[in-house]
Structure formats: structure tokens, C-alpha cells
C-alpha distance (Angstrom), angle and dihedral (degrees) to the residues before:
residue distance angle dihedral
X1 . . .
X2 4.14 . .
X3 3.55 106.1 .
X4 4.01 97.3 -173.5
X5 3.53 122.7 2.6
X6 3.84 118.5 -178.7
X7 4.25 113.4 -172.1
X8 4.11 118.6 -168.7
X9 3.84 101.0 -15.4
X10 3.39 112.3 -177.6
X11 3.90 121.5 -178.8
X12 3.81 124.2 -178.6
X13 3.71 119.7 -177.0
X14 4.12 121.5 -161.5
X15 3.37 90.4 -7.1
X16 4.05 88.4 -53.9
X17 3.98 119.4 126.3
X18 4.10 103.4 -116.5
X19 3.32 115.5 169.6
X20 4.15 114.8 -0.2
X21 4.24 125.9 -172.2
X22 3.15 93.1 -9.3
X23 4.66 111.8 169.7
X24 3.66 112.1 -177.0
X25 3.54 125.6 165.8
X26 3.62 133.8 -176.6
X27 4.06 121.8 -170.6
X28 3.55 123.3 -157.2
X29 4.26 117.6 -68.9
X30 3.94 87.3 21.4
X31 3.73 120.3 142.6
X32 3.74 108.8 -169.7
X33 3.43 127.1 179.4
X34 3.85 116.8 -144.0
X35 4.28 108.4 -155.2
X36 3.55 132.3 174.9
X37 3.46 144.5 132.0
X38 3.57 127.5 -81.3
X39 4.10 110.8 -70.2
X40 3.99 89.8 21.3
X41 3.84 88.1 122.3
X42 3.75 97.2 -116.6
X43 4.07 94.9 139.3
X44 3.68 87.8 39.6
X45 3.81 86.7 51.0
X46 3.83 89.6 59.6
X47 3.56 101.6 37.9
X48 3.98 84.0 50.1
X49 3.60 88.6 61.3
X50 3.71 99.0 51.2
X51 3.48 86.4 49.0
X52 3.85 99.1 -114.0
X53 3.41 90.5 126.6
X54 3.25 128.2 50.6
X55 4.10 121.9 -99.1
X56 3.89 113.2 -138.1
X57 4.10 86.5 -162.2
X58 3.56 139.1 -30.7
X59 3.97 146.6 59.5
X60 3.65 143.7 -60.4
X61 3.87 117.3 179.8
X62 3.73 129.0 176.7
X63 3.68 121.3 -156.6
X64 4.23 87.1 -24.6
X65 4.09 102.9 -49.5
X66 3.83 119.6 80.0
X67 3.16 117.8 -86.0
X68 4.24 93.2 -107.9
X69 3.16 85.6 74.3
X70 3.36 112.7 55.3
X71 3.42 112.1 17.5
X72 3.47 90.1 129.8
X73 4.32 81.0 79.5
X74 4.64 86.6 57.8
X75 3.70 113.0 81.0
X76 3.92 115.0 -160.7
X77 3.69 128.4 -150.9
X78 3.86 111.0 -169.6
X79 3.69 131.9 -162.2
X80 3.80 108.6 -82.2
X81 3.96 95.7 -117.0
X82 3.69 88.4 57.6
X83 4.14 92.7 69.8
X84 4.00 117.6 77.0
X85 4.08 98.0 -124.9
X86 3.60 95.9 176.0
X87 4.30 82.2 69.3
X88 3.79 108.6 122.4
X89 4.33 95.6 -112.5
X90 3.74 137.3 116.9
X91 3.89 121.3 -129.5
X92 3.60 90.5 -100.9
X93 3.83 90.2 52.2
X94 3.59 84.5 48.2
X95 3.85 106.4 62.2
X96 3.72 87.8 37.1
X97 3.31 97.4 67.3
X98 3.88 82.1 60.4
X99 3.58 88.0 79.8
X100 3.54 99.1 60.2
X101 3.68 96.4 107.8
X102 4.15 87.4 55.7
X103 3.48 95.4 39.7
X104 3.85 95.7 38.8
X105 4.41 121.9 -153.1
X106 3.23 104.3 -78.9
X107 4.13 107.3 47.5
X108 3.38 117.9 70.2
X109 4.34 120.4 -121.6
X110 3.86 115.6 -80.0
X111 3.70 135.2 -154.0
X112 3.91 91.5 -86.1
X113 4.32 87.4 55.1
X114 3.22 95.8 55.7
X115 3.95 96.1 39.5
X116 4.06 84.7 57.1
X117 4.32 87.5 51.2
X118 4.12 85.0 48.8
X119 3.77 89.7 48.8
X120 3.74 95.8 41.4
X121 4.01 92.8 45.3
X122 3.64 92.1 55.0
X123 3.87 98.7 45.7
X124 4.10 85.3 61.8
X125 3.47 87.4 41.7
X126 3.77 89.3 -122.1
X127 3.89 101.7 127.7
X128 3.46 97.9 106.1
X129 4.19 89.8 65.6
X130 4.05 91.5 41.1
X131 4.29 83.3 131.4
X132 3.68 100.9 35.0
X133 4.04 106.1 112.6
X134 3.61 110.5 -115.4
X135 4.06 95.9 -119.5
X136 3.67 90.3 73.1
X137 4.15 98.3 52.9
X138 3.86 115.5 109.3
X139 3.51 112.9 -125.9
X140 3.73 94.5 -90.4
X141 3.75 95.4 57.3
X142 3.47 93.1 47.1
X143 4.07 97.6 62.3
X144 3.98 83.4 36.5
X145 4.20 85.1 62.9
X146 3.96 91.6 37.4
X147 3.54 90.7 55.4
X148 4.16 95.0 44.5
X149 4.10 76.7 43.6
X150 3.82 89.7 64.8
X151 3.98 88.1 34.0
X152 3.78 97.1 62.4
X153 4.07 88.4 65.7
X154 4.27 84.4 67.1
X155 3.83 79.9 -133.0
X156 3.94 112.1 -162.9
X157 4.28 80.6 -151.8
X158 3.60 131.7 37.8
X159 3.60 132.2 -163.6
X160 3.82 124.0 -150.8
X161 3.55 127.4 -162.2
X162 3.93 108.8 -169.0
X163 3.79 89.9 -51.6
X164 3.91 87.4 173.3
X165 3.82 102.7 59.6
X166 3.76 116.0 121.5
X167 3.86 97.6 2.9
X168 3.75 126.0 135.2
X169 3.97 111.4 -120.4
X170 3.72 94.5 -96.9
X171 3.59 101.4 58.6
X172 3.94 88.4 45.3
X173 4.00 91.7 53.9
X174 3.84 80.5 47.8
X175 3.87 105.2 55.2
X176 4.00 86.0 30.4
X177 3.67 91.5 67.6
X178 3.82 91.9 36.7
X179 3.72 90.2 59.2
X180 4.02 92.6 40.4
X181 4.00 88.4 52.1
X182 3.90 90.8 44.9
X183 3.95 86.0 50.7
X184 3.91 86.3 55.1
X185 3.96 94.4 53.1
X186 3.72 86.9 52.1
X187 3.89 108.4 -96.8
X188 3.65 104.3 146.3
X189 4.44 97.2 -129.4
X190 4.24 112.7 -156.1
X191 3.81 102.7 180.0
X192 3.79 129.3 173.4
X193 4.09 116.6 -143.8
X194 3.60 138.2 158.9
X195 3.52 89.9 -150.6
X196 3.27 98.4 97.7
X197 3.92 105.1 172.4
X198 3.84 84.6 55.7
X199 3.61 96.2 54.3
X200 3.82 94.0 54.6
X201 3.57 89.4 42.2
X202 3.72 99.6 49.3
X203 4.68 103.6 17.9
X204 3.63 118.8 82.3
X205 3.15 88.5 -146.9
X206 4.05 147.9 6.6
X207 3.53 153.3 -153.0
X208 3.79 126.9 -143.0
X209 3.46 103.5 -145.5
X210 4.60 131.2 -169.7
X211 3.80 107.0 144.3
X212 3.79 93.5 -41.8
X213 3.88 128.8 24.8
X214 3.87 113.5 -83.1
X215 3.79 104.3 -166.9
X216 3.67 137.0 -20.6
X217 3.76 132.6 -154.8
X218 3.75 146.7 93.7
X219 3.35 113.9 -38.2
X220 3.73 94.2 -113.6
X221 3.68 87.8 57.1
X222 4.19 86.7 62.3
X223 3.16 109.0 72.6
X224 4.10 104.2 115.2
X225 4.07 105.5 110.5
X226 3.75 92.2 -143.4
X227 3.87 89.2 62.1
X228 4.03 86.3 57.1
X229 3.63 96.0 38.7
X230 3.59 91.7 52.1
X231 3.08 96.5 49.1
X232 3.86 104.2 46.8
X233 4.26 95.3 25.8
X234 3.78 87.6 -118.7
X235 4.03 116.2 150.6
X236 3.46 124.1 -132.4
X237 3.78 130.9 -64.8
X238 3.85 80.2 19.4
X239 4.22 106.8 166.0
X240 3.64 87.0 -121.3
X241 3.42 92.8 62.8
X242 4.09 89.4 49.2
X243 3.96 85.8 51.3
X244 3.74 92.5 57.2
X245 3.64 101.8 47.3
X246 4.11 98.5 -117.1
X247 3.63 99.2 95.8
């Protein structure tokens, strides 16, 4: 099944050209790695499909319906900086206020809410710090509750915006296989990194990304240095290149 499927997106941003014809799709149990360089619109990508931010034309659909309408189904993981931490709440608190698009403003959280925050809390092994207030997290345990945050929606896709940045290599190994076994129960996973070597380690598949989406495919399928150098500028016999295997 197509879990997101996004057809001629085109985003443009103080009267500046962002992102432009951009398809993506994701089917069910993908993992994809988005990379680019710096200012290739990969957050903007993301936040474009939520709907944060604004789409000049085009489509976003999740599991066949547009994503308005069910974007209670998308879980979204953003980058750490972009949560206020210094917020009064407890972890618990914290995911649950993930659900707000399920449980909606005005009813209160049920038994099924806060069986989701349980659920989600354990799967980033974080249930033993359910009342801690969020201000006194270290930086690992913060992403670890924005993840379970996005978790405790049940999402059938998940969006991932450099959910690796500033973690020790534990807590990396950690959400990595969390993401590869939600992958495997057929969460569709799109997840922007600048670690590249990871991502073709770890992502079944890709997506080369500047401004529009240059190629797409199983990492082993990418291995033509002019897809990489056009994508990230580089010149050839670049080290990068030599890092990644496609020099």
C-alpha cells in the first residue's frame, strides 16, 4: 500500500523558489532516507507535508485521502531546538499532548490516550522518567520523548527531521533500531540526516534531494558519482565520494 505520496509540490518562500516538482512516495514498511546538503529544502520538504508551511501547488496524500484529512494517521519528529524545554511538563505530559489531534481541545484524555503514552514511553525505553519535567532531560532523552511524542498518535507514517543530531552513539543505535523495527511492522519512516554513511548503512532506501528530488532507490542502486555530486556540488574524486563507496 502507498503510505504518503506527494505529486508536483512546489514551495516558494519570500518570494524565493524552495522546493519545485518535487514526487515522493513512500509505500508501507519503507524506510527512506532523505539527504542533501544544507539549503536543499529537506526540513521544508517535511514541514510542507504536514502543512506547516505553506504549498505553492501540488499534492500530499496519505494512505489515499489528502493529507487534511487524516493527519491524525502522520507522526512528526522535529529537530530538538524546535521544542520549548524550559515549558513547565513532565515526560508523560509531554507525549500526551501528542494526541491532541485524536483527542481534540475540548475532551479530556481517555483510557485509550494514555494506553498509547504507556506504549510509546516504553518503546524509547523512557518509562522509568514518565514524571521527570522535561527541563531537566539531557539531550538524548529529550529526542527519545519527542520521538515516543510522535509515537503515541500510532501513526501509519512518520516524519524525521535529523533525529540523530547531537546524540551519543548509544542513543543513536537505540532509535536506529527503533525506526528499523517500526519499518518492519509497516510504518512507512522518511527521515532527514546528514549522516550519510549511516543512512546507506541502516535506510532501505533514499532520496537525493537539491530543490527537487534527483533519484530515488535502494542504496545499492546509487552508486553513480554524478548523482552525489549533483546533488551536494562536490567535484570529482571528492573524499566524500571515497567514504560512500561510489567513487
Amino acid at each position: 500500500m502507498t503510505a504518503l505520496s506527494v505529486r508536483g509540490l512546489n514551495v516558494v518562500l519570500g518570494g524565493r523558489p524552495v522546493l519545485h516538482d518535487v514526487d515522493l512516495t513512500l509505500e508501507a514498511g519503507d524506510f527512506m532516507g532523505l539527504i542533501g546538503p544544507n539549503g536543499a529544502g529537506k526540513t521544508t520538504l517535511l514541514r510542507s507535508v504536514l502543512g506547516l508551511v505553506r504549498r505553492s501547488s501540488g499534492t500530499v496524500e496519505v494512505e489515499g485521502a489528502p493529507i487534511a484529512k487524516v493527519r491524525q494517521r502522520v507522526g512528526y519528529v522535529p529537530q530538538r531546538h524546535e521544542f520549548a524545554w524550559d515549558f513547565p511538563i513532565n515526560v508523560a505530559d509531554t507525549v500526551l499532548s501528542g494526541r491532541v489531534r485524536r483527542i481534540g481541545w475540548v475532551r479530556r484524555a481517555g483510557v485509550a490516550d494514555y494506553r498509547a503514552v504507556n506504549e510509546a514511553l516504553e518503546r524509547v525505553g523512557m518509562t522509568d522518567l514518565r514524571h521527570r519535567a522535561v527541563g531537566q532531560l539531557s539531550g538524548g532523552q529529550r529526542q527519545r520523548v519527542l520521538v515516543a511524542r510522535a509515537l503515541a498518535l500510532r501513526p501509519s507514517v512518520l516524519l524525521l527531521d535529523e533525529p540523530f543530531t547531537g546524540l551519543d552513539v548509544p542513543t543513536q543505535e537505540l532509535l536506529t533500531d527503533l525506526f528499523t523495527e517500526l519499518s518492519g511492522e509497516g510504518r512507512a519512516v522518511l527521515m532527514t540526516t546528514h549522516d550519510l554513511a549511516a543512512a546507506m548503512h541502516t535506510c532501505g532506501r533514499l532520496c537525493l534531494v537539491n530543490r527537487t528530488v534527483l533519484a530515488t532507490g535502494p542504496p545499492e542502486k546509487l552508486r553513480d558519482a554524478e548523482l552525489w555530486r549533483a546533488a551536494f556540488g562536490i567535484r570529482p574524486g571528492s573524499p566524500l565520494l571515497a567514504a560512500l563507496g561510489v567513487a
